[in-house]
C-alpha positions as CSV (number, residue, x, y, z in Angstrom):
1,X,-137.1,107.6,-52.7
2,X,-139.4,104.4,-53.3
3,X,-139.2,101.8,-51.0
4,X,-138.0,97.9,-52.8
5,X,-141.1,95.7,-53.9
6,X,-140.0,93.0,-51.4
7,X,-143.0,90.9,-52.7
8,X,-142.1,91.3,-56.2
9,X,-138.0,90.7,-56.0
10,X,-139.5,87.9,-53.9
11,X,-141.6,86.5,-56.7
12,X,-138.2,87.0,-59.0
13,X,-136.5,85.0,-56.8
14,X,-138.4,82.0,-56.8
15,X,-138.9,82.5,-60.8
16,X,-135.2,82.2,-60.9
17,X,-134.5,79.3,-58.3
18,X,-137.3,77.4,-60.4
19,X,-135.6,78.2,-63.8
20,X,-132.0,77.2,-62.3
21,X,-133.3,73.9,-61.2
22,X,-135.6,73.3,-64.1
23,X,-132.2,73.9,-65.6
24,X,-130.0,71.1,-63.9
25,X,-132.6,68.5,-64.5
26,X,-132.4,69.1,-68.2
27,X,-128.7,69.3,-68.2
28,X,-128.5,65.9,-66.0
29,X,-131.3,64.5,-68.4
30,X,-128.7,64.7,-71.5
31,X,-125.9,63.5,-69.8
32,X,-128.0,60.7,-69.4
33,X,-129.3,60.1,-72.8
34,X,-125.4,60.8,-74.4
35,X,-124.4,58.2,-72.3
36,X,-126.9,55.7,-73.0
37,X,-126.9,56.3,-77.0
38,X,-123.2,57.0,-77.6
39,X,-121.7,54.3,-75.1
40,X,-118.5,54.7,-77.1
41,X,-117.5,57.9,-75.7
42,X,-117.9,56.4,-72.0
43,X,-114.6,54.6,-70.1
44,X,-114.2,51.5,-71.4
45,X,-112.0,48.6,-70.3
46,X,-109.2,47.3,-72.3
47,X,-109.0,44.2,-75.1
48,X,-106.8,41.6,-73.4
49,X,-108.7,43.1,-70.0
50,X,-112.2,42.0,-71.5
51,X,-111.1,38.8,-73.0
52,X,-109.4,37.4,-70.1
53,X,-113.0,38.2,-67.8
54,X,-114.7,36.6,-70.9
55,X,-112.6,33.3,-70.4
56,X,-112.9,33.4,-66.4
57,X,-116.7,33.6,-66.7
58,X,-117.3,30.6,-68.9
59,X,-116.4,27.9,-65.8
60,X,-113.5,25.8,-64.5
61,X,-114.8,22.4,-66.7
62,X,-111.6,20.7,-67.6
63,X,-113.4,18.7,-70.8
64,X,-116.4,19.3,-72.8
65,X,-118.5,16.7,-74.4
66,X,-121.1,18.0,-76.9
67,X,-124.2,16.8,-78.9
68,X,-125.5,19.6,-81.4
69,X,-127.3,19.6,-84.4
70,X,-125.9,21.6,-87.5
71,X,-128.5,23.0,-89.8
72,X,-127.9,24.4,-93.2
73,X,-129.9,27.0,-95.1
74,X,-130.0,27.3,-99.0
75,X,-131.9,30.1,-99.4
76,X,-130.7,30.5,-103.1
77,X,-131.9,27.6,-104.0
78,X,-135.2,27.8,-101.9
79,X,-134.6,24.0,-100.7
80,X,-135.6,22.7,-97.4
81,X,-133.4,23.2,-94.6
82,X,-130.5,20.4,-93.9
83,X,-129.6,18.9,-90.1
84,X,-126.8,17.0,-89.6
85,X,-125.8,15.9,-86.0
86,X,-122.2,16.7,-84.8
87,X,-120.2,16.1,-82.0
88,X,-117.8,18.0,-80.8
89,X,-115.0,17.2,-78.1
90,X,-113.0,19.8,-76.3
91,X,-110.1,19.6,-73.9
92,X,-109.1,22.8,-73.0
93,X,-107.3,25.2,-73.8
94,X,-106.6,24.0,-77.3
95,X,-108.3,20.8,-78.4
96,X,-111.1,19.9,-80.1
97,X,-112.8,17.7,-82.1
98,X,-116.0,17.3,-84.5
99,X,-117.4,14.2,-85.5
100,X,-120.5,14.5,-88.0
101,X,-121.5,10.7,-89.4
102,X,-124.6,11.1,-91.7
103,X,-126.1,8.7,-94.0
104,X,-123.8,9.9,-97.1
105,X,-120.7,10.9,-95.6
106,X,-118.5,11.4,-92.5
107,X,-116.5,14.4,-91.2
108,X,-114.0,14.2,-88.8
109,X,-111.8,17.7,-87.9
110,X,-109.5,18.0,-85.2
111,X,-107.3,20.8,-83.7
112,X,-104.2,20.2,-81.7
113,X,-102.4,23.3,-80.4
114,X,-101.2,24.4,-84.2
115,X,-101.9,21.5,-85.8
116,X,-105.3,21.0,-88.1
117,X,-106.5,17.5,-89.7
118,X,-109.4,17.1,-91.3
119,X,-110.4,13.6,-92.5
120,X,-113.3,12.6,-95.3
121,X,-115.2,9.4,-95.5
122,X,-111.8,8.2,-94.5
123,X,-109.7,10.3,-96.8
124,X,-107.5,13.1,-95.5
125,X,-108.8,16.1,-96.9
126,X,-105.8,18.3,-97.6
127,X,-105.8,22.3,-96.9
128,X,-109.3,21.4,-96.3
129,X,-110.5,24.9,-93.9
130,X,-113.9,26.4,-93.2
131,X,-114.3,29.8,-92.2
132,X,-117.2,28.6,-90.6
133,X,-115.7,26.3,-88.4
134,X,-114.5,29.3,-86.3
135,X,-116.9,29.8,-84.3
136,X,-115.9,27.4,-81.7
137,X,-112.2,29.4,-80.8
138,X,-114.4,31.8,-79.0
139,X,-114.9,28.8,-76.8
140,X,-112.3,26.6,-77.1
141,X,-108.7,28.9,-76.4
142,X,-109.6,29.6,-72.8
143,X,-105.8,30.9,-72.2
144,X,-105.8,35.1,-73.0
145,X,-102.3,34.8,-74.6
146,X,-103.7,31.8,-76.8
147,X,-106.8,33.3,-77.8
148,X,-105.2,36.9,-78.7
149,X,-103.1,34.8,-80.9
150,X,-105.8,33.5,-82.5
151,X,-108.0,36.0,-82.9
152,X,-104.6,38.6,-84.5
153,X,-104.8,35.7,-87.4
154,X,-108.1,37.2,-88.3
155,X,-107.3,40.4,-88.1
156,X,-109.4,41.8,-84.4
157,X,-106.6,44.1,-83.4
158,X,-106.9,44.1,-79.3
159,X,-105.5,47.8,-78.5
160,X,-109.0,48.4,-79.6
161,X,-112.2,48.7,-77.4
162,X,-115.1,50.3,-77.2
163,X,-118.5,50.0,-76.6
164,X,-121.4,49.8,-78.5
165,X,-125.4,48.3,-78.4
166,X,-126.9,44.9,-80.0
167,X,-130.4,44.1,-79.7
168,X,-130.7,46.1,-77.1
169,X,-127.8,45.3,-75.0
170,X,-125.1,47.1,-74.2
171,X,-121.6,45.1,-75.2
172,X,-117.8,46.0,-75.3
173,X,-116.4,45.4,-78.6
174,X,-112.1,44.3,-79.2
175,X,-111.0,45.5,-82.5
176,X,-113.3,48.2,-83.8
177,X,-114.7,51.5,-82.4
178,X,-118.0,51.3,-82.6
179,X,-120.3,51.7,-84.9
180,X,-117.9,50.9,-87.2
181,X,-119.0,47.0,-88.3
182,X,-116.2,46.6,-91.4
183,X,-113.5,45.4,-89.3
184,X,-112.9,42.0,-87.8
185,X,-114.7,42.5,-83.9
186,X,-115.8,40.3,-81.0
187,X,-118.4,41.7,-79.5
188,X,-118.7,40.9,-75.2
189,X,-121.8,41.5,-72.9
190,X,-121.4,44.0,-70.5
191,X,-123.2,42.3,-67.8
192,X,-122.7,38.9,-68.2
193,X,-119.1,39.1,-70.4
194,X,-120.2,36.3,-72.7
195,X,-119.6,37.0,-76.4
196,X,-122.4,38.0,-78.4
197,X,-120.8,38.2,-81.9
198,X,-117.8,37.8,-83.9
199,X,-117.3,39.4,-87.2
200,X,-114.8,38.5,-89.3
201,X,-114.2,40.7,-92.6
202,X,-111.7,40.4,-95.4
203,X,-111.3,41.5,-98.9
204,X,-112.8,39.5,-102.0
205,X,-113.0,40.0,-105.6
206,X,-113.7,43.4,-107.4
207,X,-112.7,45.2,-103.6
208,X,-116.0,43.7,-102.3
209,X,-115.5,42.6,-98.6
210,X,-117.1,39.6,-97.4
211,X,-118.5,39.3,-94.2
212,X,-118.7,36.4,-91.8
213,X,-120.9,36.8,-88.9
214,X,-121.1,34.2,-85.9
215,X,-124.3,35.2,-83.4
216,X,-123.9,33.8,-80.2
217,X,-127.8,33.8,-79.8
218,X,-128.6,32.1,-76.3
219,X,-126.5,30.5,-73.6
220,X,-127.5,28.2,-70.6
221,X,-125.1,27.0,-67.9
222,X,-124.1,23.1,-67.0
223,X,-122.7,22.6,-63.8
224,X,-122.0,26.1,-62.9
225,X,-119.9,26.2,-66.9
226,X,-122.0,28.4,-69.5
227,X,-122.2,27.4,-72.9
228,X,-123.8,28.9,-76.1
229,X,-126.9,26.4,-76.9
230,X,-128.1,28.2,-79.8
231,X,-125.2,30.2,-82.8
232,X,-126.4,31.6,-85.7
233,X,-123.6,31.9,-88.6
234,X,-124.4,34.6,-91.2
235,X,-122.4,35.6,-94.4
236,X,-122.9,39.0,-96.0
237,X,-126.5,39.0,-93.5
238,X,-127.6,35.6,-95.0
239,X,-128.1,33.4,-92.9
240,X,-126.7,30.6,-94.0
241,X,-126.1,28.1,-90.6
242,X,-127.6,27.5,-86.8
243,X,-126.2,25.3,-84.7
244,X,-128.5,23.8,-81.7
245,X,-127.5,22.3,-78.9
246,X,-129.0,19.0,-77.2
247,X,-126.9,18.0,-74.4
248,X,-123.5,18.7,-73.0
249,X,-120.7,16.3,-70.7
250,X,-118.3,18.1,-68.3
251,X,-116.8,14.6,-67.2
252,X,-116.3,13.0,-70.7
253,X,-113.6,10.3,-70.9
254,X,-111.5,10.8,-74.1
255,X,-108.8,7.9,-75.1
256,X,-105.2,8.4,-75.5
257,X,-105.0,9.1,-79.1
258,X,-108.4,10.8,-79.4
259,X,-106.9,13.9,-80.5
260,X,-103.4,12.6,-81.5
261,X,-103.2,14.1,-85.0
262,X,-99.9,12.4,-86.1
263,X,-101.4,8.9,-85.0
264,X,-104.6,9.3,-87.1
265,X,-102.9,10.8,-90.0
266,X,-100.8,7.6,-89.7
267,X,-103.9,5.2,-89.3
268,X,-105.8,6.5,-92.2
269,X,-102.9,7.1,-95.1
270,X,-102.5,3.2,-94.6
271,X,-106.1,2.6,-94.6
272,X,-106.1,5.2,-97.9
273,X,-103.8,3.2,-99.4
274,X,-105.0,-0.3,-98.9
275,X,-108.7,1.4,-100.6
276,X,-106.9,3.0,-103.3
277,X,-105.4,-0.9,-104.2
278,X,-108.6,-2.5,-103.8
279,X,-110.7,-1.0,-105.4
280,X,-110.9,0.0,-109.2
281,X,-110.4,3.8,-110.9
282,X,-114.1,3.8,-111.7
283,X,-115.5,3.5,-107.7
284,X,-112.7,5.5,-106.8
285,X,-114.3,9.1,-108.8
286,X,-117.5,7.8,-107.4
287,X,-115.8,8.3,-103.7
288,X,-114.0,11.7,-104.9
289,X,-117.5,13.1,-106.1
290,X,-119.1,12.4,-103.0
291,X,-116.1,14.3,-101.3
292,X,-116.5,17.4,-103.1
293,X,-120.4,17.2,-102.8
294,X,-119.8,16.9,-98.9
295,X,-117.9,20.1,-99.2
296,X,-119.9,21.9,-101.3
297,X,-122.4,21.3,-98.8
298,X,-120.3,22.2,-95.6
299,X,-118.1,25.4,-97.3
């Protein structure tokens, strides 16, 4: 009876060990790359979960006081791009203000819990809402419970998370599994748990759905409180709006009525109504037309 080749089972031996482990690196290697490039199979955390670590992480500043430029693009039209500074007052978690005051017209919009008011070179400016003046709930509802409310009015339905990749980046996304893009989502860093995006989507004519996009492009922090400096507001991937921040106030003073939306609707229907008997039909359309311009401008 032969004797075993002991140098040739051996040489089998090693073959096999090296196979085997050649083996595990390759399967480890894929779990790797799945995990990386289809981040919405891995664990992720819940809506009202992510949203309330998104509120905790923007600071503990009781007021904001904000100086930004607001710049519009025409791109139909191929004009020059339009800059108009705004300021915008917050008192948290659910008021604000905007003040724009340009050469041809002034803007004033505040929000008061539920309450909206929008006022027009002195005129109130009934059912007057912008889409695009959205973009600053992100910021402004920093109460989860407030915030979810808000946010169900544009459809982002919370029970829904998962996670997806942005230029680059890793984020969690509330309301859509990823890389699903035609329902209303925020999109959330995963490292720093500041927003990124906000899509909201709804249906328009002929079953087309329009797409309003807010990019929360770069952020910078104030006195340990992070703020988004730079936004860029898209609509159907045009974009159409950047904001730009210049400075920001953590210790603004606001007076009593600032943000008292029965007293102002009071002051200026009085005011409205002394104009309206002062001055004749004629300069009256001259005023309306510089309304509408206004918002054809700002829609």
């Amino acid at each position: 009876m032969a004797e075993p080749d002991f140098q040739m089972i051996y040489l089998l031996h090693n073959k096999m060990h090296q196979y085997l482990r050649n083996a595990f690196v390759i399967i480890c290697f894929l779990a790797m790359v799945l995990c990386c490039y289809t981040p919405a199979s891995c664990y992720v955390l819940q809506g009202p979960h992510l949203l309330d670590l998104m509120i905790k992480k923007y600071g503990n500043a009781k007021k904001l006081l904000v100086s930004q430029n607001l710049i519009f693009y025409d791109n139909t039209r191929q004009m020059d791009a339009v800059k108009i500074n705004e300021t915008l007052s917050y008192v948290f978690p659910e008021e604000f203000r905007s003040d724009i005051l340009s050469e041809n017209t002034q803007k004033i919009h505040i929000v008061s819990k539920d309450r909206t008011l929008t006022i027009i070179d002195g005129k109130i400016a009934d059912d007057f809402k912008s889409i695009f003046d959205s973009y600053k709930d992100l910021i402004l509802y920093r109460s989860r419970i407030l915030l979810q409310k808000r946010l169900d009015m544009f459809g982002v339905d919370g029970s829904i998370s998962s996670l997806g990749r942005f230029r680059g980046k890793i984020a969690y996304i509330v309301g859509a599994q990823y890389p699903d893009e035609s329902a209303p989502q925020v999109w959330i860093d995963k490292e720093t748990f500041r927003p990124v995006r906000w899509i909201i989507t709804k249906k328009a004519e002929n079953d087309r759905q329009d797409t309003t996009e807010f990019r929360y492009v770069e952020w910078k922090m104030f006195d340990n409180n992070w703020y988004p400096i730079r936004i860029e507001i898209y609509q159907n991937n045009t974009l159409l709006r950047e904001i730009v921040v210049d400075n920001i106030n953590i210790t603004p003073s606001f007076s009593e009525d600032f943000f008292n939306i029965m007293k102002l609707q009071s002051t200026y229907m009085e005011a409205g109504q002394i104009e309206q008997k002062q001055r004749d039909p004629e300069e009256l359309s001259e005023i309306q037309k510089t309304i509408e311009e206004f918002k054809k401008i700002y829609k």
